[in-house]
C-alpha positions as CSV (number, residue, x, y, z in Angstrom):
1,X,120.8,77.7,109.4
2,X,117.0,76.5,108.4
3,X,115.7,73.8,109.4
4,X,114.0,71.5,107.0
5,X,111.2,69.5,107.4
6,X,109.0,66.6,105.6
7,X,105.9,68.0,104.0
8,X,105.0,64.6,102.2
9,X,106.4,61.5,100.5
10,X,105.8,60.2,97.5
11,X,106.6,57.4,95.4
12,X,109.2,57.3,92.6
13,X,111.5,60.2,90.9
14,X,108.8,61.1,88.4
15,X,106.5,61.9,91.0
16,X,108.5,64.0,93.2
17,X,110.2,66.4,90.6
18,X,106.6,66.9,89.5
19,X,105.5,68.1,92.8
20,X,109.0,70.0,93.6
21,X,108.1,71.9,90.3
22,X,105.0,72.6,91.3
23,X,106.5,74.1,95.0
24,X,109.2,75.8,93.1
25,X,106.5,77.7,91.2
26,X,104.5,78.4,94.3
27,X,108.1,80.2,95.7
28,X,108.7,77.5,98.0
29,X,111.9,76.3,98.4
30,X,112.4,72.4,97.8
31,X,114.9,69.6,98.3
32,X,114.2,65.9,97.8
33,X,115.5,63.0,100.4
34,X,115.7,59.7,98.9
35,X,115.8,56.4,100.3
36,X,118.4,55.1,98.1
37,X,119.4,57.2,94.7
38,X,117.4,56.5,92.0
39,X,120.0,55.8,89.6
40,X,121.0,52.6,91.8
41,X,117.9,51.1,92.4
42,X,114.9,52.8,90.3
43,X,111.9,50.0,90.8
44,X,109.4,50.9,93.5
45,X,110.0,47.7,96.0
46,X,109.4,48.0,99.5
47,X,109.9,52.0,100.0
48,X,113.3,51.9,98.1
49,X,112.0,54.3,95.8
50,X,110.2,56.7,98.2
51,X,111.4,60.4,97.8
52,X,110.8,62.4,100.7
53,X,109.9,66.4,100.1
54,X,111.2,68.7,102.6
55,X,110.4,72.3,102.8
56,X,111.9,75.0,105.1
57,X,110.4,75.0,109.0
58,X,108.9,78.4,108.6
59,X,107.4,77.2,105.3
60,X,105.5,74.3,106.4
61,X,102.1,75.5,106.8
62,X,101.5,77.5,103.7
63,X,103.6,74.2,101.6
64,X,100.5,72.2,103.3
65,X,97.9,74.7,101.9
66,X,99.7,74.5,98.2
67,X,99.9,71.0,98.4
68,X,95.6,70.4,99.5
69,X,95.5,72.4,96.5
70,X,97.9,70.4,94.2
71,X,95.6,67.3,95.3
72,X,92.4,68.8,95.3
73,X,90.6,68.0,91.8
74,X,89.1,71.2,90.3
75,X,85.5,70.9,90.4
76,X,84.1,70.8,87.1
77,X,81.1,73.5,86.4
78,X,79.7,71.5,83.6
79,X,79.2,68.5,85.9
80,X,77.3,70.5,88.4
81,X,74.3,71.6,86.2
């Protein structure tokens, strides 16, 4: 049985799916734990819309490395001249 573990939390459902597609597409495996569905109580007060992201034990330190990269800005060539 795998253990899963928190690799971040994020705010709100649009967020999350965002950043569980961009996993998924890195060949991560992905499930989402929310605080409280967000079909019963979609507004962002007081963590009720926080959406955990939970990877697979064993996955947890290459997920880490995607995500630096998900949140890293590219650096823009242009600007450096």
């Amino acid at each position: 049985m795998e253990k899963w573990v928190k690799l971040t939390t994020v705010w709100g459902e649009t967020k999350a799916q965002l950043l569980k597609g961009f996993l998924e597409a890195e060949g991560f495996q992905v499930r989402l734990r929310y605080h409280v569905p967000p079909t019963v109580y979609p507004v962002t007060v007081d963590g009720l819309a926080e959406v955990q992201i939970l990877v697979p034990e064993e996955d947890l330190p290459a997920a880490q490395e995607a995500l630096k990269a998900f949140q890293t800005p590219p650096e823009d060539d242009a600007l450096a001249d």
